[in-house]
N, C-alpha and C positions, 0 to 999 in steps of 0.2 A: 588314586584316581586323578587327584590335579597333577602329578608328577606326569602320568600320559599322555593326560591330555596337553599339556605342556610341552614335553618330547612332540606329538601331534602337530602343532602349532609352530611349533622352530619345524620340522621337515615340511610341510605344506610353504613356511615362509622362504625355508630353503630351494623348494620344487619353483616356487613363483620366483625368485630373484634370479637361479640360473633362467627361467623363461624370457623373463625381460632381459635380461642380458644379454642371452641368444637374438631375441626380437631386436634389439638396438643395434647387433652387432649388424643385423641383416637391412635394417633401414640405411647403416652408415653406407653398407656395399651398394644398396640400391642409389641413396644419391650418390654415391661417386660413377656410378654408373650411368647415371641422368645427366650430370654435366659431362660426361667423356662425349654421350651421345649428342650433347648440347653443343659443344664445341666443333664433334667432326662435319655437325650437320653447317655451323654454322660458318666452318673451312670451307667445304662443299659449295655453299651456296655464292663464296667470295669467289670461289676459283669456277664457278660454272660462269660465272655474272661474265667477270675479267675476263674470261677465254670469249665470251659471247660478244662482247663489246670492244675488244681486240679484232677480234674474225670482221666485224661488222664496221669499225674503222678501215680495216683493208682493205677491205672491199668497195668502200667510199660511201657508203650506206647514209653519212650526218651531213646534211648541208649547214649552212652557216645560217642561215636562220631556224633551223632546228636549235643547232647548239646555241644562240641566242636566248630561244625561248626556255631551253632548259635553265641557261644559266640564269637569265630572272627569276624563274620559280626558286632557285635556290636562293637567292635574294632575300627574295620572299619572304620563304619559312628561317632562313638561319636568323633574320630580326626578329623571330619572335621566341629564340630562345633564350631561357634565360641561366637557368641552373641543371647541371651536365656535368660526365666526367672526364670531362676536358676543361683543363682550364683557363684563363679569360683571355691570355695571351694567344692560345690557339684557336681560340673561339673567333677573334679580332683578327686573326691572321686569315681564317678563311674567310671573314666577311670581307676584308680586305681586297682576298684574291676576288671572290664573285662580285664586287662593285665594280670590276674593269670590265671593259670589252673582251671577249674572249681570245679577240686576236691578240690582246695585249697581255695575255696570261701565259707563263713559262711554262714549261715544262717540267722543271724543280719544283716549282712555287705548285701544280697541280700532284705533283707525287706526293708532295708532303699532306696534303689535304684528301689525299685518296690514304694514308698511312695513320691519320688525326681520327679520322672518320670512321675508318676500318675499326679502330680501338674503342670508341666512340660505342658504337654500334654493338662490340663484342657485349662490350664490359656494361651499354643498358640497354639494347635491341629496342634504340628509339628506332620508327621511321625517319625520322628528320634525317639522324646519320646516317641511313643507308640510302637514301634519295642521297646527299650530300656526295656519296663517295660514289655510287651510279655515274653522276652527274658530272663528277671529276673525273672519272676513268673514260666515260664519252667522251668528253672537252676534249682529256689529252690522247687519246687515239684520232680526233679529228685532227687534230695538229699535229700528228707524229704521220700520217695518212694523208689527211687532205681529202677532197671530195675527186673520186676519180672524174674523167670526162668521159661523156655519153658517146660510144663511135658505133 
């Protein structure tokens, strides 16, 4: 009788261990299927932004005290960050760049902060970084554009 019920008890431990194993195997597919979705959504949203902020530079859509005001609000928030995964050298490069005039901001010097921020953003889906790179992708399509004139 304990010899069966023993047999019993290994196939029952057997039944549950393929269970879990199956289960785990389907949790792994499930999150790699949650950051695939994480990633395409969050391609998407870079590449909708960018086209939208591109179109709307062309068009002459940012006056110079708009992009002003943006640029100060990034001012703003990038002082009050402190710990990111970016680190302090880049952190300091784009405060650097948002403490100029906008007119006195390159266009190198805006890619690389729209490229800092992009990664920024991926890798902790602060808002800070995605205001940050907003803000750099307007800047430099205002510059790359210019404010068309009103005929």
């Amino acid at each position: 009788m304990e010899e069966k019920l023993s047999n019993r008890i290994k196939e029952v431990e057997t039944r549950l261990e393929n269970r879990v194993a199956n289960l785990e195997n389907r949790m792994n597919n499930l999150e790699s299927r949650m950051s695939n979705l994480e990633s395409g959504l969050k391609s998407a949203v870079v590449n909708v932004n960018s086209l939208l902020i591109e179109y709307m530079g062309l068009k002459g859509l940012f006056s110079q005290d708009e992009v002003r005001v943006l640029t100060n609000e990034v001012s703003r928030v990038i002082g009050m960050v402190r710990a990111n995964p970016i680190n302090k050298e880049e952190l300091e490069f784009i405060k650097s760049v948002f403490s100029k005039d906008p007119e006195q901001m390159s266009i190198e010097e805006l890619e690389r902060v729209i490229e800092i921020a992009k990664r920024w953003w991926w890798e902790d889906n602060s808002e800070i970084a995605f205001k940050v790179f907003q803000v750099a992708s307007i800047v430099r399509a205002y510059k790359l554009y210019g404010r068309k004139k009103q005929q």
